[in-house]
N, C-alpha and C positions, 0 to 999 in steps of 0.2 A: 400258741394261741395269741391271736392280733388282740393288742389293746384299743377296748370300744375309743371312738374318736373323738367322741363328748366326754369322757375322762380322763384327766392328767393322772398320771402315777409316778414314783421317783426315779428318776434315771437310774439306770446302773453305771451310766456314764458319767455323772458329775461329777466336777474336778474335785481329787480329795487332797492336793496338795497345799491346803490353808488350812488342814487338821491340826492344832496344837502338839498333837501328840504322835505325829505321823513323822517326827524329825528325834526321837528320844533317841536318846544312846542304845537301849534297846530293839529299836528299831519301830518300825511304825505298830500304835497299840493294838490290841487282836481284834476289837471294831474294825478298824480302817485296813488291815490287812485281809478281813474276810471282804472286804468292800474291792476293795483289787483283785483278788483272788475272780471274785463275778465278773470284774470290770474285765481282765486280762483273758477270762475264758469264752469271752464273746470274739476277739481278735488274736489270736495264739500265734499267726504266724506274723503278727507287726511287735506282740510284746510277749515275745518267751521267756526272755528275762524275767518279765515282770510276773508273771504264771509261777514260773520255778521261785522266783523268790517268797512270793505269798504263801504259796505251798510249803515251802521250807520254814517260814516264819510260823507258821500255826504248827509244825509238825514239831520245830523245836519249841516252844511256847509249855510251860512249867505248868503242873497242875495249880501254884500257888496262885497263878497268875489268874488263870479259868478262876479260879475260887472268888479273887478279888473283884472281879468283876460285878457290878450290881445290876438288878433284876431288867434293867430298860438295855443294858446292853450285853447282857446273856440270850438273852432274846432274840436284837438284831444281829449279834453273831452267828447264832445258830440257824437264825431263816437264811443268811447269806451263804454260811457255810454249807446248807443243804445244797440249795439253787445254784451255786457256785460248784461243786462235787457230779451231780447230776448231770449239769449239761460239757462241763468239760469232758467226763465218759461217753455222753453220748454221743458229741459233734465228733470226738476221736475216733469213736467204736459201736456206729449205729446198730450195728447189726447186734449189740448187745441187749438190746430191750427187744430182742424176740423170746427171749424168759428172763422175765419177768418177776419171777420167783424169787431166781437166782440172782439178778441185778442190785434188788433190793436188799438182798440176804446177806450178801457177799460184801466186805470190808472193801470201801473206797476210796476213802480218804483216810488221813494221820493228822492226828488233833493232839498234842501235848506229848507224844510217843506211843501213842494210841489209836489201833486202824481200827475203824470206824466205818458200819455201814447205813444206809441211809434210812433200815427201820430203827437202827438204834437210834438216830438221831431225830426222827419224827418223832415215832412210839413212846422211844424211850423219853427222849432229851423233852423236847418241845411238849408232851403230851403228859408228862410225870409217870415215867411207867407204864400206861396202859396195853391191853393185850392187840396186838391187831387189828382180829377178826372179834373184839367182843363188843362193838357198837358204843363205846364209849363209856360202858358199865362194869368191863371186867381188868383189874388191875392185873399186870404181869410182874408175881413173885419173884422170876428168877431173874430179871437185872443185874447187868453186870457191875461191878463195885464203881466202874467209872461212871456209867451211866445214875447211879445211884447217888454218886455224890455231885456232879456238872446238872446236873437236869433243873429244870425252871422250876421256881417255887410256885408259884403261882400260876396254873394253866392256863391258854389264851384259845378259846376256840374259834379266833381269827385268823392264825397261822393256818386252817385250811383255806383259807382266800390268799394265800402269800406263798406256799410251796407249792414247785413244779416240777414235776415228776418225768417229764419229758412227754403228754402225754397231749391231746390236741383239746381235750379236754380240761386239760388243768389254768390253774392260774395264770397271769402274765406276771413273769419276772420282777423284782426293783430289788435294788440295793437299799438295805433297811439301816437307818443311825438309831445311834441310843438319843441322842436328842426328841427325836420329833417320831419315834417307831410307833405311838400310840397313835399320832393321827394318819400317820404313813396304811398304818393295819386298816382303818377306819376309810379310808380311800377304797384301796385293796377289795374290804370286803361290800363297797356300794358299787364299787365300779361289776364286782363279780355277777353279784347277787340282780342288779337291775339288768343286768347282761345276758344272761341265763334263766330267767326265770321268765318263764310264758303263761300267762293268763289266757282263759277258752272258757264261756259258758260257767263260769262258774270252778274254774279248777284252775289251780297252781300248777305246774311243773316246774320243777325245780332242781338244779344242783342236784348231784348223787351224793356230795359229799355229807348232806342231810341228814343219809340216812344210813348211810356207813359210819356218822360219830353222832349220830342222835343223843348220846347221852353227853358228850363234848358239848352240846347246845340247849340241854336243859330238857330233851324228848319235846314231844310234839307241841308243848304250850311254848316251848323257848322258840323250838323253830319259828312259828308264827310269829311271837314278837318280835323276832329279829328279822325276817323279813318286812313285818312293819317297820322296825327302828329305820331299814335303809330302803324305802318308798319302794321295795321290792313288789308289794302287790296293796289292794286295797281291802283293810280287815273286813271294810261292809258289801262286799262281793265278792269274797270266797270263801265257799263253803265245802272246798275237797282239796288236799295236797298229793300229789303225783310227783316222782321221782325221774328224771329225764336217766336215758342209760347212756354209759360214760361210753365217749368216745376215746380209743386205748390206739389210735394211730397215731403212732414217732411224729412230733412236731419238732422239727427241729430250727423253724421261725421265733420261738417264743421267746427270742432274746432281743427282738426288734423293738427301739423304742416306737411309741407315736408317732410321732415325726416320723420315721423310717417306715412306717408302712401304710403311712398314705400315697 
């Protein structure tokens, strides 16, 4: 999915070689290595190195390490690591988001010596547990012990404007830092939301993502204020909200900065 051309979003490109912490003895810290990890699976055949190492780096990475991490950059690790995971499968193995079931289901990535598939890392990680399929209301008990202990304290139901699933529908890609991820998400989710959302006569249509995590966004009084919050529509001329239906055709574009696709 092309990013609108009236809004800036974060490169996945920007140079991360002024990272303080991207030169440790350890090697670069697990922000900036999931920041490569995207950066590298946009050009695979100019930096394979740089692919196999990122991937190596997070795969050998301690659970001590995850633990250490604090809430602004468990965050932007794991929206990178998603976005990062996703499309390096896809651009390798298009033909693999023809089920779709199983894409999501099936372990993709190695996080700490931990493969790792991409509902764990929504649902579980980014979501605190929740069940899939239960609208954002019903928690999921059987969590695996990993996921149970790495997952966000705090839920952010702006990572649905931040994860791309590879679909033409979905969000536009960035590379997320622990610095600035709150205003980063806050981009993210006006650029989505004013992008997506159609006014007619009186009616919203809106993102699907609405209404697949309705309770992520506080059910139908949150939805409304947050489409208010980001000038998505006008509170004093709508009076009905409509769900647009997701478009589920392989984008496999949506790694193009702005610039790049104009």
């Amino acid at each position: 999915m092309l990013t609108p051309e009236s809004t800036s979003v974060p490169d996945p490109d920007r140079a991360l070689s002024d990272d303080p912490d991207s030169t440790s003895t350890e090697g670069p810290s697990l922000v900036a290595a999931s920041q490569r990890f995207l950066r590298a699976v946009r050009a695979p055949d100019d930096r394979g190195h740089v692919l196999d190492a990122a991937r190596e780096r997070l795969a050998d990475a301690s659970p001590d390490e995850l633990d250490a991490l604090g809430p602004d950059e468990r965050l932007a690790f794991w929206l990178n690591v998603y976005n990062a995971a996703t499309g390096g499968a896809l651009l390798a193995e298009p033909e693999r988001f023809e089920d779709r079931r199983q894409f999501f289901g099936e372990p993709i990535v190695s996080v700490a010596g931990t493969d790792l598939s991409l509902d764990q890392i929504e649902h579980g990680i980014l979501r605190g547990s929740q069940w899939k399929y239960g609208l954002g209301y019903v928690p999921n008990p059987f969590a695996s012990a990993f996921v149970r202990r790495h997952r966000v304290a705090d839920t952010d139901p702006r990572i649905h404007f931040a994860l791309n699933c590879g679909a033409a529908s979905c969000p536009a890609v960035a590379a997320y830092d622990a610095d600035d991820v709150d205003e980063q998400l806050d981009v993210a989710a006006g650029s989505y939301l004013r992008s997506e959302t159609v006014v007619e006569d009186g009616t919203a249509r809106v993102p699907r993502h609405l209404l697949w995590y309705r309770g992520d966004f506080g059910g139908r009084s949150g939805i409304r204020a947050l489409l208010r919050e980001y000038d998505a529509i006008d509170p004093d001329s709508i009076s009905r909200i409509r769900y647009h239906e997701y478009d589920w055709s392989l984008a496999l574009d949506a790694f193009r900065t702005e610039e790049e696709s104009r």
